[in-house]
C-alpha positions in Angstrom: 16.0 10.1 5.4 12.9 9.0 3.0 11.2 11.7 0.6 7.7 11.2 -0.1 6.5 12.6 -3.7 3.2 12.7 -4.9 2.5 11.4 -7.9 0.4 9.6 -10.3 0.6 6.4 -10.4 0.9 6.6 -14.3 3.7 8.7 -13.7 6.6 7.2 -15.6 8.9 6.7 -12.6 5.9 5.0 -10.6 5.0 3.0 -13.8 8.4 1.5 -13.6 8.2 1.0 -10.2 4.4 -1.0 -10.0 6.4 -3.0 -13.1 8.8 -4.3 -10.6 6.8 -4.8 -7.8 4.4 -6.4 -9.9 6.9 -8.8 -11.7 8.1 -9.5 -8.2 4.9 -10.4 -7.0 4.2 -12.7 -10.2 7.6 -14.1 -9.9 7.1 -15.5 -6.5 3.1 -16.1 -6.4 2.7 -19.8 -5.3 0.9 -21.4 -8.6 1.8 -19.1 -10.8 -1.3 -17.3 -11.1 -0.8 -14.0 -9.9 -3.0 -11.1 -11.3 -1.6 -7.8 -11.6 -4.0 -4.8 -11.7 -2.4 -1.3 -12.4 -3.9 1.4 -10.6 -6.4 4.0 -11.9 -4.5 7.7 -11.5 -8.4 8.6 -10.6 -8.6 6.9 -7.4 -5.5 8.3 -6.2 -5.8 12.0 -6.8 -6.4 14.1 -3.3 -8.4 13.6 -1.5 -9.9 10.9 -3.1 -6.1 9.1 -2.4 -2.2 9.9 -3.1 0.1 7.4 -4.7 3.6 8.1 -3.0 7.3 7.1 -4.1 10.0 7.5 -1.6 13.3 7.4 -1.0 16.4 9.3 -0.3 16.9 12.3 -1.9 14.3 12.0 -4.1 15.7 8.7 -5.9 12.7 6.5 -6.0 13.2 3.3 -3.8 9.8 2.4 -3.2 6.3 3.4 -3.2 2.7 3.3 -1.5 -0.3 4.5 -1.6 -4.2 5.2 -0.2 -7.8 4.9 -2.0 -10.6 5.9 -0.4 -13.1 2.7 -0.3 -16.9 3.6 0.5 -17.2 4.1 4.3 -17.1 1.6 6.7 -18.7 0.7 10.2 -16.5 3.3 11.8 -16.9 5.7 9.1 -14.2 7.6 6.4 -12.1 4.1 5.1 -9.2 4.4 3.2 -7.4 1.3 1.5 -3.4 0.9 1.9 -2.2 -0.4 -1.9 1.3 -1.4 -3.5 3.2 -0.8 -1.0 6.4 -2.1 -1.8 10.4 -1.4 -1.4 12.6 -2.5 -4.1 14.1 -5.9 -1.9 17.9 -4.1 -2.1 16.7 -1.8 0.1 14.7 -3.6 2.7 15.9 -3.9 6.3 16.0 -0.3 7.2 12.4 0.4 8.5 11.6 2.4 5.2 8.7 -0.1 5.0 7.0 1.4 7.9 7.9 5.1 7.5 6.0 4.4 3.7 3.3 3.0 5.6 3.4 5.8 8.4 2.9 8.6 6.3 0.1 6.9 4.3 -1.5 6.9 7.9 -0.9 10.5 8.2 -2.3 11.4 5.2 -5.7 9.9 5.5 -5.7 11.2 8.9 -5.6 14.1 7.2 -8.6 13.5 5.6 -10.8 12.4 8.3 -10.1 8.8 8.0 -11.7 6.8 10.4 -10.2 3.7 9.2 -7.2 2.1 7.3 -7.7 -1.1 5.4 -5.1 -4.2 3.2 -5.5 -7.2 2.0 -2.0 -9.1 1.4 -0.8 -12.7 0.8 -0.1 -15.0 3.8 3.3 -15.5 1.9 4.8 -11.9 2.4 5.2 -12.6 5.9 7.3 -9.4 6.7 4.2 -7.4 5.5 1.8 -9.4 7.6 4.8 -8.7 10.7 4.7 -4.8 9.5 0.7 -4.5 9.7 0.4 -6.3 12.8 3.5 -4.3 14.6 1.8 -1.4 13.4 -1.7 -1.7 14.7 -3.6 -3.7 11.9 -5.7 -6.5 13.0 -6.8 -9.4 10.8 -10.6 -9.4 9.4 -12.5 -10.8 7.5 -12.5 -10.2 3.6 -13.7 -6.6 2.2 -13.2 -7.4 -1.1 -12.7 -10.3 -3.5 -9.2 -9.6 -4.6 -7.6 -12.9 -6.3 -4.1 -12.1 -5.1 -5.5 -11.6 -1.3 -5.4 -14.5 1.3 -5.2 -12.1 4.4 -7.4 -8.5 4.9 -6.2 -6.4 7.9 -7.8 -3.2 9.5 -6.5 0.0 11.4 -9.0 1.6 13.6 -7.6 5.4 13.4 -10.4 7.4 15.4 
């Protein structure tokens, strides 16, 4: 069973883990050019957001978390970021529970709306979103690591 704790993101233990993810990420970016942004404890502090690590019995396996964006058509929007299990650990639907609990937490907080963006080269991401409800829009932001923006209509 996963264990969600919130944290800062510029808590050591989630510093560590955005390292990985991030070196990851950089590791197998097509080109090369990959452009890691740390997040900003700030936009993840309740309710603006919640930065989450999880795994079993509270040894850190993974993480997530949500940002609240300026609202969209449908109103409240929160942004899904860095979620990410450590690959030894993949396979087990930990993936989704991360991302089922983000869900649950902006509910929470009125969201109206869940938003991504992702590369078209983590395809078991782009299979995760879509099993769980995202569809693929058009671009939100202008994020350089982003080929693929997905939204979750949650009212």
């Amino acid at each position: 069973m996963l264990v969600f704790r919130a944290v800062s993101p510029a808590d050591p233990e989630a510093h560590d883990m955005l390292v990985d993810y991030f070196a990851l990420r950089a590791a197998e970016f097509p080109g090369g050019t990959y452009t890691p942004t740390f997040p900003t404890p700030d936009a993840f502090r309740p309710p603006a957001g919640v930065f989450l690590l999880a795994g079993p019995d509270d040894e850190a396996v993974g993480c997530g978390g949500i940002r609240r964006l300026e609202d969209g058509d449908a109103g409240i929007r929160y942004e899904v970021k860095h979620l990410f299990l450590r690959p030894e650990t993949r396979g087990q639907g930990w993936g989704r529970a991360i991302l089922e609990e983000l869900e649950r937490r902006a509910i929470e907080w009125s969201a109206a709306e869940l938003v991504l963006d992702t590369h078209h080269t983590l395809e078991a991401a782009g299979a995760l979103y879509t099993r769980s409800g995202f569809e693929q829009v058009d671009p939100y932001n202008d994020n350089p690591n982003a080929t693929r923006w997905y939204r979750k209509r949650l009212a």
